[in-house]
Residue, then its C-alpha position, 0 to 999 in steps of 0.5 A: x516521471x510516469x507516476x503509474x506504469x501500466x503494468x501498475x495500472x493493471x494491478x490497481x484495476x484488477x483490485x477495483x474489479x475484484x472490490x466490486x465483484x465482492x460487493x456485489x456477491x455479498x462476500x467480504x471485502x478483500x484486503x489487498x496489498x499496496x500496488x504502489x507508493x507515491x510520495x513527495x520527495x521534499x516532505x513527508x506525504x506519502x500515499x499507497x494505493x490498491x485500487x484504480x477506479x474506472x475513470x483511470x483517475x481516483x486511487x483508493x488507498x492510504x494516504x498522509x499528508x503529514x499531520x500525524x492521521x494517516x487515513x483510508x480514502x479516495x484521492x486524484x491521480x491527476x491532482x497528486x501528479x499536478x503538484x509542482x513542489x521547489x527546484x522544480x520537482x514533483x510527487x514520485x512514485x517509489x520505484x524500489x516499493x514492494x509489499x506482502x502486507x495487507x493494507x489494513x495492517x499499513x493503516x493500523x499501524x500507520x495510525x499507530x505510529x502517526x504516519x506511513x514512512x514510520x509505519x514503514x520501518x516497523x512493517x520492513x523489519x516485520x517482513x524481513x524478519x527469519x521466519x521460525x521454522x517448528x522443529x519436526x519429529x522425526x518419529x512422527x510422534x511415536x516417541x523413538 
């Protein structure tokens, strides 16, 4: 499996370019939402990455390998890729993923929970959760 098509590879560049830009303008480091989810499919390490470094290679991102401490960090693409697990698989990239929430709040509640795919759930009924619209007044507060 193609573990970051280039539409991918785009977006995780645009989030490192846009990172340093901020840096370099003194603005507030962005916060953006996980371009992708890479995870094993025979235990529970998973990773979501926002940003791809210059060298096409070093993700910035969310990763847990299963301890219970999902961390913020730096990790190899080709060493993620390289892994060769039993009956011949590999780490996969979840084709299905896709996200409105920030990666602050995947890292805060994934050291909540004690890892990603816990973190998952909850994040998932957040985001498919009806959205409360406030009742206008037709009036426009004239009291009629």
């Amino acid at each position: 499996m193609i573990l970051l098509t280039p539409d991918l590879r785009f977006a995780l560049r645009a989030n490192a370019i846009s990172r340093r830009a901020a840096a370099r303008d003194g603005q507030p480091e962005p916060d953006p939402v996980p371009v992708v989810k890479l995870f094993n499919p025979l235990g529970v390490a998973t990773w979501l990455a926002t940003e791809l470094d210059e060298d096409d290679d070093t993700l910035f991102g969310l990763a847990d390998l299963g301890f219970g401490c999902p961390e913020l960090g730096y990790f190899s693409l080709s060493e993620i890729a390289s892994l060769r697990l039993p009956f011949g698989l590999g780490i996969e990239r979840d084709i299905g993923f896709s996200t409105t929430v920030r990666l602050s709040v995947w890292a805060d509640t994934a050291r909540r929970v004690g890892s990603i795919l816990q973190a998952q759930a909850i994040i998932r009924r957040i985001e498919s959760a009806p959205v409360l619209e406030i009742p206008t007044d037709p009036d426009g507060g004239k009291g009629g």
